[in-house]
C-alpha positions as CSV (number, residue, x, y, z in Angstrom):
1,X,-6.9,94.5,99.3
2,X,-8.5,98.2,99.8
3,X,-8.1,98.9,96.1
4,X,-10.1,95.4,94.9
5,X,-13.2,95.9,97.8
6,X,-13.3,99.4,96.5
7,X,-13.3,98.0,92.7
8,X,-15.7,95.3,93.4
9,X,-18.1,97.5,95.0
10,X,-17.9,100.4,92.6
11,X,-18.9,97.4,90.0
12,X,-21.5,96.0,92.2
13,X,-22.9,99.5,92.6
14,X,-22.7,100.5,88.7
15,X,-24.8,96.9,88.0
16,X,-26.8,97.4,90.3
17,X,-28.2,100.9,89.5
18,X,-28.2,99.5,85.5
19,X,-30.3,96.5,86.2
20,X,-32.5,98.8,88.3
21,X,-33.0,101.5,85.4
22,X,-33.5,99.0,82.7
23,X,-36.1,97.1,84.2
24,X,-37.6,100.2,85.8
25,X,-38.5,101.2,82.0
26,X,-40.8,98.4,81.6
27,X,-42.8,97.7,84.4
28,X,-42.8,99.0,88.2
29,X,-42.6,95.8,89.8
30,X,-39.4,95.2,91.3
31,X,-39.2,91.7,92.3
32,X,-37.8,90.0,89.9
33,X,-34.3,92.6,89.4
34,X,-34.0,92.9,93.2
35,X,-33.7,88.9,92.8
36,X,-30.9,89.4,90.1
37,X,-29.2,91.7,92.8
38,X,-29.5,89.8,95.5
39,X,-27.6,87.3,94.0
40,X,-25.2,89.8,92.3
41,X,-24.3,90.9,95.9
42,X,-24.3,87.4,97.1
43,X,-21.2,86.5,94.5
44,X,-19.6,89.9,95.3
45,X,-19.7,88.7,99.2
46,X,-17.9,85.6,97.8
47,X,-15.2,87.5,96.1
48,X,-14.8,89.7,99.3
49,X,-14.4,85.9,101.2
50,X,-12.0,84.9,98.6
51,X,-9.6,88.0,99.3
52,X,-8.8,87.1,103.0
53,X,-6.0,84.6,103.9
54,X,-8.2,82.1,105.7
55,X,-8.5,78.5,104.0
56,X,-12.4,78.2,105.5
57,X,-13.4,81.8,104.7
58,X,-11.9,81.6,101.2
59,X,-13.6,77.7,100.2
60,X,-16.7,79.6,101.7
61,X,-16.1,82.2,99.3
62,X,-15.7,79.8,96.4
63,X,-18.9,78.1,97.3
64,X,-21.0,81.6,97.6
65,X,-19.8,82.6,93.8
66,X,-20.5,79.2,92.6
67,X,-24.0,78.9,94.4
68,X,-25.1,82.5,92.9
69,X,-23.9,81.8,89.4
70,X,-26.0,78.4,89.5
71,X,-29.0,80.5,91.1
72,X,-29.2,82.6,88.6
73,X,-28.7,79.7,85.8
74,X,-31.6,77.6,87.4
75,X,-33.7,80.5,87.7
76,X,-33.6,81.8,83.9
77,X,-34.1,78.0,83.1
78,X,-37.1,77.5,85.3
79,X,-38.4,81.1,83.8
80,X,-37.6,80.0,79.7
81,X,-39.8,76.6,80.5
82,X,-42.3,77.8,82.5
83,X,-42.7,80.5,79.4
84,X,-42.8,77.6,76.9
85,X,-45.9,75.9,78.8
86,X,-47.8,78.8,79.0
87,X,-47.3,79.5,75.5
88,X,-48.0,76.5,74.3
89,X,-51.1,75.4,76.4
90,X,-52.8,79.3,74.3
């Protein structure tokens, strides 16, 4: 279980500092990736819940992977449609 945390958090930490850099290169406002990480670390807490051998702590798990991929899902849909009205009423 040492060995997965360990990979998981090497992961989360190499994403992290990449979403970081390549946002950094085009503006200086950090808001928006420190949203992408916040939900990147929620759905690596998830798969840290998922690794124990209790029932509740591992559905809890499930849910906190699920709920961060559907975050992030809603969030680049809301962004794509909000774009498309502002382009459209130019």
């Amino acid at each position: 279980m040492i060995n997965q945390v360990s990979v998981i958090l090497t992961i989360f930490a190499i994403y992290s500092a990449l979403i970081l850099f390549f946002f950094k290169s085009f503006s200086k406002d950090l808001r928006f990736p420190l949203i992408i990480i916040i939900s990147f670390s929620i759905y690596s807490l998830g798969y840290f819940m998922r690794l124990s051998n209790n029932k509740e702590v591992v559905d809890l798990g499930f849910f906190f992977t699920d709920f961060s991929y559907l975050f992030l899902t809603a969030l680049f849909t809301a962004s794509l449609l909000l774009g498309q009205i502002k382009y459209w009423k130019k």
